[in-house]
VOGU-3710 file (C-alpha; in Angstrom, 3 decimals, decimal comma):
1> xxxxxxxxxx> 102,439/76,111/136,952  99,019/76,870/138,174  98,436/75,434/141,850  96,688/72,203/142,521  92,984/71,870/144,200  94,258/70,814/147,465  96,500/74,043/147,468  93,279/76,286/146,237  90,726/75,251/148,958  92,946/75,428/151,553
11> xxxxxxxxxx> 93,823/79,099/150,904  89,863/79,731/151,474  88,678/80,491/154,884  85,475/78,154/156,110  82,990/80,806/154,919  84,356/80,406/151,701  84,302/76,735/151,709  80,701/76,690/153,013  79,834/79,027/149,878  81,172/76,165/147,672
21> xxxxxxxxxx> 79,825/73,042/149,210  75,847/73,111/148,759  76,477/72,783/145,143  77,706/69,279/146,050  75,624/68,465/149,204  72,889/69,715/151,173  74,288/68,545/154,207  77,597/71,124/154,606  80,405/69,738/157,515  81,435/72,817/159,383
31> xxxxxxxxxx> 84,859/71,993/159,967  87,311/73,252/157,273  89,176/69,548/156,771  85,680/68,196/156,337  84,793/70,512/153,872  88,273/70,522/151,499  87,821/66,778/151,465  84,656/66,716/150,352  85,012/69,302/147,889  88,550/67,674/146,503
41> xxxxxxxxxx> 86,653/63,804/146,399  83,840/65,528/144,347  85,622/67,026/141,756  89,034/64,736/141,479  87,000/61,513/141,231  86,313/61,231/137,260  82,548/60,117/137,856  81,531/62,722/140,197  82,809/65,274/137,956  81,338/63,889/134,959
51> xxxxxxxxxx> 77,806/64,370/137,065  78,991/67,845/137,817  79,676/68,658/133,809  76,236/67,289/132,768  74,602/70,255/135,237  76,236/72,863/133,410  75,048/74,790/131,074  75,982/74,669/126,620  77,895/77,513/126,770  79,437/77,024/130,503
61> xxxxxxxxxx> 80,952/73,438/129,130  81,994/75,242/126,474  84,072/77,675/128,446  85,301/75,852/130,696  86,645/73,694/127,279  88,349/76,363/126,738  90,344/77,582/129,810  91,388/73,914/130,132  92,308/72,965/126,602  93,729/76,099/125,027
71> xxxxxxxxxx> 94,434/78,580/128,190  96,210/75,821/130,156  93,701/76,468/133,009  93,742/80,584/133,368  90,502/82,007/132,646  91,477/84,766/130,020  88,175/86,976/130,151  89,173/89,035/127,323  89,424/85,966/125,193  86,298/84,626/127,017
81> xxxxxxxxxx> 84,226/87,871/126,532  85,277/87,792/122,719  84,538/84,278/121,464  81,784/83,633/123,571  79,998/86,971/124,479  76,849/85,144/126,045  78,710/83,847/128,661  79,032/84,690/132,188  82,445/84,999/134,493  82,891/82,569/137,297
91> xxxxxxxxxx> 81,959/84,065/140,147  84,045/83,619/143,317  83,661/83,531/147,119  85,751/86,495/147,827  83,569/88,809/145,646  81,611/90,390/148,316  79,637/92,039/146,063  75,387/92,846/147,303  74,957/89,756/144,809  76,142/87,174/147,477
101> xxxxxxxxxx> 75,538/89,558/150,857  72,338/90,755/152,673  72,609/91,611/156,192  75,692/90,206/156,462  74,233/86,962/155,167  74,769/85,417/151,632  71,883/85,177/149,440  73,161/83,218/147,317  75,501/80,333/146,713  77,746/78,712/144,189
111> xxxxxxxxxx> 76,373/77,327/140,875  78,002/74,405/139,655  80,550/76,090/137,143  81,478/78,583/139,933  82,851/75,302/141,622  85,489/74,341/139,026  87,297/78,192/139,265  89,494/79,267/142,346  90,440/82,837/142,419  93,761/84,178/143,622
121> xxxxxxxxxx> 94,709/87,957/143,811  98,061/87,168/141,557  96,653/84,770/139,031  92,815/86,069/139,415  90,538/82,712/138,069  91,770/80,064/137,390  91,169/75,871/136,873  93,518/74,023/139,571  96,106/71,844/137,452  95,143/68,648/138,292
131> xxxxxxxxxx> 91,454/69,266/138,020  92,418/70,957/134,373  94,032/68,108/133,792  90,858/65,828/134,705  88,848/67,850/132,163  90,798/67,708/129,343  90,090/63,617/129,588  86,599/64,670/129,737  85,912/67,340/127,332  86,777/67,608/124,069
141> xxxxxxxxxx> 88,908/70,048/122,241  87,128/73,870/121,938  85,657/74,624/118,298  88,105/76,947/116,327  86,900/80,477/116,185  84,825/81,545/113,012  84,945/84,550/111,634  81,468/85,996/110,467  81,333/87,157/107,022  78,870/88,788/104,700
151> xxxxxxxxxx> 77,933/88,932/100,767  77,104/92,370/100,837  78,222/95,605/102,870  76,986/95,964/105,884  73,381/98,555/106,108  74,267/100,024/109,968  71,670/101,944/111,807  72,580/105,189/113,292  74,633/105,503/116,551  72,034/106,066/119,598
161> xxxxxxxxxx> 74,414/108,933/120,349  73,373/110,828/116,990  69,855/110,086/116,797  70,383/110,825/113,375  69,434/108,974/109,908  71,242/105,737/109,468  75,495/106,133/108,295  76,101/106,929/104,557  77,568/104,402/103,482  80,859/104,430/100,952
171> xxxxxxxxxx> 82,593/102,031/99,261  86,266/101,743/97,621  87,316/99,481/95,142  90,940/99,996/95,536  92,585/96,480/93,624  92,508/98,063/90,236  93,892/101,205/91,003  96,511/100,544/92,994  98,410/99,787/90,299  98,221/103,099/88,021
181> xxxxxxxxxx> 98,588/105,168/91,338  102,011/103,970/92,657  102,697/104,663/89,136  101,261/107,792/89,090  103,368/108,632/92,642  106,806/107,871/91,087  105,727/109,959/88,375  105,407/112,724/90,946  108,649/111,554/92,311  110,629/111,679/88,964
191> xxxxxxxxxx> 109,477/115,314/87,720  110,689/116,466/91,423  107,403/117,225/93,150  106,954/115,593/95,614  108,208/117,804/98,306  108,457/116,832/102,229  109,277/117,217/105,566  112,917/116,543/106,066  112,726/115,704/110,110  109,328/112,955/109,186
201> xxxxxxxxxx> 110,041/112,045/105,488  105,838/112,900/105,324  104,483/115,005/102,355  103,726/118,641/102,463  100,625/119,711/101,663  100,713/121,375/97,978  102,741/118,110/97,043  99,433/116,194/98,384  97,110/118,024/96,973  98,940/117,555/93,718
211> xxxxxxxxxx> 99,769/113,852/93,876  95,578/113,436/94,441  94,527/115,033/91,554  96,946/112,521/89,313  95,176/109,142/91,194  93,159/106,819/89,796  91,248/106,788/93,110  91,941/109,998/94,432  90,899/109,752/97,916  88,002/108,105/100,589
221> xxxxxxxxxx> 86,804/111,580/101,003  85,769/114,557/98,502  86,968/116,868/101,185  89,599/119,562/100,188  92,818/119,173/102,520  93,339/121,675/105,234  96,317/120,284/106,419  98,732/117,779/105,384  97,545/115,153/107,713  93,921/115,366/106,635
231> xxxxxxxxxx> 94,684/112,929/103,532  94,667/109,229/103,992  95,673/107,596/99,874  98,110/110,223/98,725  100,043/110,629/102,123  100,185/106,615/102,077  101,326/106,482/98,830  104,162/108,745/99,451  105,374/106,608/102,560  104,656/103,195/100,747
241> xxxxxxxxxx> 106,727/104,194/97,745  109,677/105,326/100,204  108,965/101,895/102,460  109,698/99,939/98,879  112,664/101,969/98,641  111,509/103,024/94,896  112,046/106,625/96,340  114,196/108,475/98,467  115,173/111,987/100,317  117,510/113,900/98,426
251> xxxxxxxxxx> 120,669/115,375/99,714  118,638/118,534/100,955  116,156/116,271/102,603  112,924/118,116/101,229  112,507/116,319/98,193  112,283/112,629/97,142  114,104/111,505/94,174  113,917/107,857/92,744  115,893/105,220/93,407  117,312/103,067/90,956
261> xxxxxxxxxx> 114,643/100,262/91,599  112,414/103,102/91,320  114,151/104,118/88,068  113,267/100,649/86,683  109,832/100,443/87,270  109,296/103,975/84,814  110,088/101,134/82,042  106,890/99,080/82,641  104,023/99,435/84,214  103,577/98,322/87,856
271> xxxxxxxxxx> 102,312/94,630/88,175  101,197/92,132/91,208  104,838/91,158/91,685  105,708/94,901/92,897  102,955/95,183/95,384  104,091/92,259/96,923  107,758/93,279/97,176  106,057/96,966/98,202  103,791/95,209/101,050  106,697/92,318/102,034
281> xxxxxxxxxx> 109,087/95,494/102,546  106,380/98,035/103,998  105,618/95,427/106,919  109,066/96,137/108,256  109,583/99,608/107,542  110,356/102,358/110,903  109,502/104,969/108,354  105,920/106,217/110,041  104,438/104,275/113,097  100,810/104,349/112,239
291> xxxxxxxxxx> 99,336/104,989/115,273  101,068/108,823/115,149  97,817/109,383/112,619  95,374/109,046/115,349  96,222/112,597/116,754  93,697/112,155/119,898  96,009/109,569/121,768  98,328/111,699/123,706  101,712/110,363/125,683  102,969/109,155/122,332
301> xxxxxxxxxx> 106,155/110,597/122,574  106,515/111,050/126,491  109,013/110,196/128,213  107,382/106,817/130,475  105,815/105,796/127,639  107,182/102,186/125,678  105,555/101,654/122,339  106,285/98,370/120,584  107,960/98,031/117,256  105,640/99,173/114,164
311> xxxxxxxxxx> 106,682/95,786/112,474  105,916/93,575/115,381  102,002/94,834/115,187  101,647/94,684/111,777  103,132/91,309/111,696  100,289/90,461/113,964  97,740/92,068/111,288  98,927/90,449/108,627  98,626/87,196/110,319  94,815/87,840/110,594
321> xxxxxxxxxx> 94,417/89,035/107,091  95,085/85,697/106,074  92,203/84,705/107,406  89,792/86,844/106,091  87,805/84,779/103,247  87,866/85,927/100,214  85,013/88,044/98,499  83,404/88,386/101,354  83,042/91,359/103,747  83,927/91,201/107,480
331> xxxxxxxxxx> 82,609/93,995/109,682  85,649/95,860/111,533  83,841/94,986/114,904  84,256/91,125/113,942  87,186/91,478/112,815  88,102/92,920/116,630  86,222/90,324/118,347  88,414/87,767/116,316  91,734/88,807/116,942  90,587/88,750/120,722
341> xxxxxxxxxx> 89,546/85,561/120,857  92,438/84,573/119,044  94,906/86,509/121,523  96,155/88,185/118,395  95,540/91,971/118,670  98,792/93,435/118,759  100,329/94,810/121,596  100,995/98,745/121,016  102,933/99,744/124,689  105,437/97,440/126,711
351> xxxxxxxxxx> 105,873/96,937/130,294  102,648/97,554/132,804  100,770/101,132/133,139  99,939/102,664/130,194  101,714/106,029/128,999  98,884/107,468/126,651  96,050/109,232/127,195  92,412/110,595/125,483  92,693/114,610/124,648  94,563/116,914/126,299
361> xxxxxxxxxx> 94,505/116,012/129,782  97,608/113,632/130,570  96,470/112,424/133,871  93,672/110,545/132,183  94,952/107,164/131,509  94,193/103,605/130,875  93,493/101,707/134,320  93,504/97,841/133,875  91,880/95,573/130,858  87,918/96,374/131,864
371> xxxxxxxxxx> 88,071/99,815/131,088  89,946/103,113/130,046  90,665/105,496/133,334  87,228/105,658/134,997  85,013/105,670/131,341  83,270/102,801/129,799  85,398/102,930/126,889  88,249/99,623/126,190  91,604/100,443/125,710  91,684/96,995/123,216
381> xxxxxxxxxx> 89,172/99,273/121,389  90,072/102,564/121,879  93,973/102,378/121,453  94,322/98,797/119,767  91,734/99,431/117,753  92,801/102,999/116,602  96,135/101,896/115,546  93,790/98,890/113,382  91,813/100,662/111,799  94,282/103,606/110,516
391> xxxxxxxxxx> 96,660/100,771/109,414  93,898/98,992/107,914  92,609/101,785/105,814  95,668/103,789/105,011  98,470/101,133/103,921  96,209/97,968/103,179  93,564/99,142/101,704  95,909/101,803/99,431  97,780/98,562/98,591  94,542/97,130/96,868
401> xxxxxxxxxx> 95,015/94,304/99,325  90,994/95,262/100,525  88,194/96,843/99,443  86,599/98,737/101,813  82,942/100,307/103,705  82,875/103,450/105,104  81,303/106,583/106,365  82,416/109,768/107,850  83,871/109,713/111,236  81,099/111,563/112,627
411> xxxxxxxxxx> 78,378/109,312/111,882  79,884/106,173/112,775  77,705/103,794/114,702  80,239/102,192/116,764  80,286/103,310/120,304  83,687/103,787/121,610  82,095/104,274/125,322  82,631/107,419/127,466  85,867/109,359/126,174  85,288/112,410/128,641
421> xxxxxxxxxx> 88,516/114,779/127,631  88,295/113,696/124,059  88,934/117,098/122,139  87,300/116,813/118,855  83,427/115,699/117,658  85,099/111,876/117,058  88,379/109,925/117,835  90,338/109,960/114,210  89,384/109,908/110,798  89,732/106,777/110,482
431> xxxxxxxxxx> 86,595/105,806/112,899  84,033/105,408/110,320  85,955/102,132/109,009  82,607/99,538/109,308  83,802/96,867/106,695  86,640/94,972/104,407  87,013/92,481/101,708  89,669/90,514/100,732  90,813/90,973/97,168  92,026/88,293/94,730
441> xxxxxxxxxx> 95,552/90,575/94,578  95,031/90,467/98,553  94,996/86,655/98,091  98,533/86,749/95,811  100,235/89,273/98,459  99,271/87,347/101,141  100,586/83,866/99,795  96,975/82,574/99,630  97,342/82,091/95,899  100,551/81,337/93,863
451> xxxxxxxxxx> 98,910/83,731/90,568  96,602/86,885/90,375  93,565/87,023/88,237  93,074/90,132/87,807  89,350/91,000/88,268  87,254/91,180/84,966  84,676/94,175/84,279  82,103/91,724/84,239  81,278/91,554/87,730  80,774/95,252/87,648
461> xxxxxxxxxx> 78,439/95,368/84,510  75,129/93,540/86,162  74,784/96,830/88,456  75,415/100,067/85,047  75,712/103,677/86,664  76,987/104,934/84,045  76,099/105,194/80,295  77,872/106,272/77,557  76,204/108,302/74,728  77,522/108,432/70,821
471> xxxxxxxxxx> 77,547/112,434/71,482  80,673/111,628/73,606  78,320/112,482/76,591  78,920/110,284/79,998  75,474/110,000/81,678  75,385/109,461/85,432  71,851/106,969/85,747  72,543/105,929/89,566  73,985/109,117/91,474  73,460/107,341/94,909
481> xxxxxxxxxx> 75,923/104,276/93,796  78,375/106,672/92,354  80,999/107,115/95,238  82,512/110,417/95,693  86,143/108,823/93,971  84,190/107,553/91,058  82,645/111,317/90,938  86,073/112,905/90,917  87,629/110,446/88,456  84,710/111,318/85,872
491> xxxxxxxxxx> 85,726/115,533/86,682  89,260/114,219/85,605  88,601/113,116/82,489  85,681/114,693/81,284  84,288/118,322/81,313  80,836/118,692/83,823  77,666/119,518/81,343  76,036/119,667/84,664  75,242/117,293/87,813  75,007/114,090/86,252
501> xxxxxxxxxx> 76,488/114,739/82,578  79,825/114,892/81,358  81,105/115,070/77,918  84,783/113,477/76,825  87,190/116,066/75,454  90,892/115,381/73,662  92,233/117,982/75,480  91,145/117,090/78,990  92,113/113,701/78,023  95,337/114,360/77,232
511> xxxxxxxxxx> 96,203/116,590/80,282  95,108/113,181/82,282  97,307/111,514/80,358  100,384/113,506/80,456  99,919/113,243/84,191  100,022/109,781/84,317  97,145/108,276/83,739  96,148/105,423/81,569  93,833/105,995/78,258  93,099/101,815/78,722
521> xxxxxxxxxx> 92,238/102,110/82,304  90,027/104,985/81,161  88,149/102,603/78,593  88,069/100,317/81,269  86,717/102,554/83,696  83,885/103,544/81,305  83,127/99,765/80,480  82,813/98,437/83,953  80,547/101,683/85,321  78,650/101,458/82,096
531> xxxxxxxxxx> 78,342/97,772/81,529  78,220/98,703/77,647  80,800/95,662/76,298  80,984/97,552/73,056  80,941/101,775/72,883  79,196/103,413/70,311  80,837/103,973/66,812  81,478/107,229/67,046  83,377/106,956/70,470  85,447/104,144/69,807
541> xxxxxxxxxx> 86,829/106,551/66,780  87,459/108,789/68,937  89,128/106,606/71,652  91,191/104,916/69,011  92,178/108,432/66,977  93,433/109,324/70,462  95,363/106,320/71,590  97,160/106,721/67,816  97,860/110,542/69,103  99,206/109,266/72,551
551> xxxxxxxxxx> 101,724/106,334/71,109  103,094/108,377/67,954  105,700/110,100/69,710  108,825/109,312/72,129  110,668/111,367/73,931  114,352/110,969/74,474  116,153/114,006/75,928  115,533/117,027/73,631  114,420/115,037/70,684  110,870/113,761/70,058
561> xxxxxxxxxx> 111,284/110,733/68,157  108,605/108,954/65,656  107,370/105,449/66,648  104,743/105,283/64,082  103,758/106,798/60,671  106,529/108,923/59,218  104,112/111,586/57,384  102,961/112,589/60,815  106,395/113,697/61,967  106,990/115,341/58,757
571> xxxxxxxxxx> 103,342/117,086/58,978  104,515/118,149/62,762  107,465/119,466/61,233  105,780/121,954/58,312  103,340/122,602/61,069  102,881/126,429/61,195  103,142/126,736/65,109  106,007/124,452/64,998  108,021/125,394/62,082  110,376/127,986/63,705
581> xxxxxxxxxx> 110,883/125,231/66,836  112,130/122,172/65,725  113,932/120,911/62,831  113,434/117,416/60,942  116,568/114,578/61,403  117,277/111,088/61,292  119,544/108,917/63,671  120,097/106,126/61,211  116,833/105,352/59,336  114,487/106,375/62,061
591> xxxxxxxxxx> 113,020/110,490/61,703  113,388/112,997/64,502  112,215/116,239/65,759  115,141/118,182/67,063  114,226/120,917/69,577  116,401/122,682/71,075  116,474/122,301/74,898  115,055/126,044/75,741  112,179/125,716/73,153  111,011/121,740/74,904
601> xxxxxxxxxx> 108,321/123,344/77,115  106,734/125,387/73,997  106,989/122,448/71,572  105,382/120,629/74,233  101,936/122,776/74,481  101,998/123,283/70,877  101,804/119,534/70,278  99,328/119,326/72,744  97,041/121,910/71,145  97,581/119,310/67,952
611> xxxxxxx> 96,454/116,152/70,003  99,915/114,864/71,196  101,623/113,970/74,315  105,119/112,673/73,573  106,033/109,454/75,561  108,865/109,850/77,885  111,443/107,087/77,733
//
């Protein structure tokens, strides 16, 4: 319970009083009882206050709203400085600051929304109960906070600290494919590649590098890895699919091997109902605490320091996300200044003093809620907003829960303030986050919407950068809107004819899709990019000659069986390269290939130099 006014003024010495007072008369008593009564009349009596409210300011009624209605009478100046930014703080007798002092003298007095804060060194400003209480029968309830939103991704100029050109600007897609790379990763997972560290359950680095060249949308960044921790989709992927418990460490602990939910999803492929239960199980997962990825905070692991649970912040994130609107884009720094105002940013350390640190020097720590150690940087932004903005990108955004706008770390233009002992050119690699969109599968995972439309290629088509040519020739017509994913997706299946020409091949194809990738989501690829609704003759032949290739064989065990025409196994079977490998059968009525266990890698190539991939069941 905050004190009452009476209480308030007479903690204030008779300087302090006299400080108050002009705002109410010019005629200031000198003794202190004259001058708390006057002051307590003034502001208890509901018609002298109302004259007092009508001499403030828009914004200063609006505030002091606020701290009555919603803060029960503490002035919150975080949440203050957040939803309304053009506002100034109360300012208070005791603040001897050259502002109210010259020559010993004040030069200035009280304004008339100084007058309704009293200051304390425990509870700093504050509304007096009673007079809160007299306010809220005055003022009406404080607007809800808005979030600002955008059609299009945001254009930022460069960072004053690079007096550079403006940011490049990136953009991923991520909602359609999500859904062929969590595939794709238990893929990895069943054929016993994906190797990693049995003390962190993370990936090693040859089993990233691998899972990335199977993606749909291989990574935000062309960059080759130089270290494990350098990759952002494939290192999430590998955590989300053990978080969904569709994977898990083997015996040895250096390799993951699928569960038996995992098992079941090889049947079908992955749908909207799976990313929820992946996202539903992720948000309580102790697997990986994200902010571990932002290498630059030190004191992670000390010994004073008390991080919260990884599932209490993201619960706090995912509250937010439900906000977002849909379709839109929301810059990262509104998304900040909304989850201050609406005290929801979540808290990363328990108890009082901070335990982490910028760079390498540990006695360099966070102070108190204006600043980090002696810099102008904010530890809301600097360490809350760290842990955001890797969680953001990595997990929800690889989840296909938001699309997202980006640059490079370096050339961000948000200015985290003075990080003196910082040790690298930028904070993390995830710093060049600018922008995020909700998704309509963003909108099912969240419980916004009961069903998921997927998104049609249509709202792609009005902006081609792509064009398909009846040579089999993929012609890049837009390189700037062609972001570096889209670039490698194109390398995976099709061969370079030089910068901005590719040409489809069977065989390259085919690798693709023996890895695990989709000859439909390929087509659909090609359509969207292209905005051609039909292909020419020529390559739809050759898209349909290959699709009859891809679903013509099974493959149970050691014995490829025949889903479609029978001549074609019997063809395969008098086929010179394949003659002395496999032998004809039947189980029942249905034709078989038999092939002996130690000849299934060589019937395997051979077939593939014939335009096959058998199917594994």
């Amino acid at each position: 319970m905050l004190p009452p006014l009476e209480t308030a003024l007479n903690s204030l010495t008779v300087d302090d009083l006299k400080w108050y007072a002009p705002v109410l008369s010019d005629s200031v008593p000198t003794r202190k009882g004259e001058l708390v009564a006057l002051l307590s009349r003034a502001l208890l009596n509901p018609d002298e206050l109302r004259k007092l409210i009508a001499r403030l300011a828009p914004i200063e009624r609006e505030v002091v709203a606020e701290v009555a209605h919603s803060m029960g009478g503490l002035y919150r100046s975080d949440v203050i400085e957040a939803k309304y930014p053009e506002s100034r703080p109360p300012k208070s007798s005791r603040a001897f600051g050259s502002s109210f002092y010259i020559g010993g003298r004040k030069k200035e007095y009280a304004a008339p929304f100084d007058l309704l804060f009293a200051y304390s060194y425990d509870l700093g400003r504050y509304i007096p109960s009673d007079l809160a209480a007299l306010l809220r029968t005055l003022l009406p309830p404080p607007e809800p906070t808005r979030m600002a939103s955008r059609e299009h991704p945001p254009k930022p100029h460069a960072a004053a600290k690079t007096k550079g050109p403006p940011p490049e600007v990136m953009l991923a897609e991520t909602e359609q494919s999500v859904f062929h790379d969590l595939g794709a990763t238990l893929y990895l997972v069943q054929q016993g590649k994906a190797a990693v560290s049995p003390a962190t359950r993370l990936p090693t680095l040859p089993t990233l590098r691998l899972l990335r060249q199977n993606l749909l949308l291989g990574d935000y960044f062309p960059e080759e890895y130089e270290r494990a921790e350098d990759a952002i989709r494939p290192l999430a992927l590998i955590v989300l699919v053990q978080a969904a418990r569709w994977a898990a460490p083997t015996t040895a602990g250096n390799k993951l091997e699928l569960t038996r939910a995992g098992q079941a999803l090889l049947g079908a492929p992955i749908g909207p109902q799976q990313i929820k239960e992946a996202w539903g199980r992720w948000l309580k997962s102790d697997l990986l605490d994200e902010l571990s990825r932002v290498r630059a905070i030190k004191g992670q692991q000390a010994k004073g320091t008390r991080l919260t649970k990884p599932a209490d912040r993201r619960a706090r994130l995912a509250a937010v996300l439900e906000d977002l609107p849909a379709g839109r884009w929301v810059e990262m720094d509104e998304l900040l200044r909304y989850m201050r105002a609406e005290s929801q940013l979540p808290a990363i350390e328990r108890g009082g003093q901070s335990g982490l640190s910028i760079g390498s020097y540990s006695s360099y720590y966070y102070g108190d809620d204006d600043g980090y150690g002696y810099s102008s940087a904010k530890y809301w932004d600097v360490i809350v907003g760290s842990y955001l903005r890797a969680t953001l990108w990595e997990y929800v955004a690889t989840l296909g829960l938001v699309d997202l706008a980006y640059t490079y770390p370096e050339q961000t233009p948000h200015d985290f303030g003075s990080l003196y002992y910082l040790d690298a050119e930028y904070l993390s690699r995830y710093d060049g986050l600018l922008a995020m969109r909700l998704t309509g599968l963003g909108e099912y995972v969240l419980g916004l919407e009961d069903e998921y439309t997927p998104p049609g290629p249509a709202a792609r088509m009005a902006e081609p950068v792509l064009k398909v040519l009846p040579n089999l020739d993929v012609v890049v017509t837009d390189a700037a809107r062609v972001p570096p994913q889209e670039r490698a997706f194109l390398e995976r299946i099709a061969t370079a004819q030089s910068q901005d020409v590719y040409r489809l091949g069977r065989e390259q194809l085919l690798d693709a899709i023996n890895s695990g990738l989709d000859l439909a989501q390929v087509k659909q690829f090609l359509a969207a990019r292209s905005g051609q609704a039909e292909f020419p003759p020529i390559v739809r032949v050759f898209f349909d000659d290959l699709e009859k290739r891809v679903n013509a064989l099974r493959e149970a065990g050691t014995m490829l069986v025949l889903e479609g025409d029978p001549f074609v196994l019997t063809e395969l079977s008098n086929h010179p390269s394949l003659r002395a490998l496999v032998r004809l059968g039947a189980i029942g009525e249905q034709p078989v290939l038999l092939v002996p266990e130690d000849q299934a890698a060589t019937v395997r190539r051979q077939l593939k130099k014939l335009g096959y991939v058998p199917r594994k069941t």
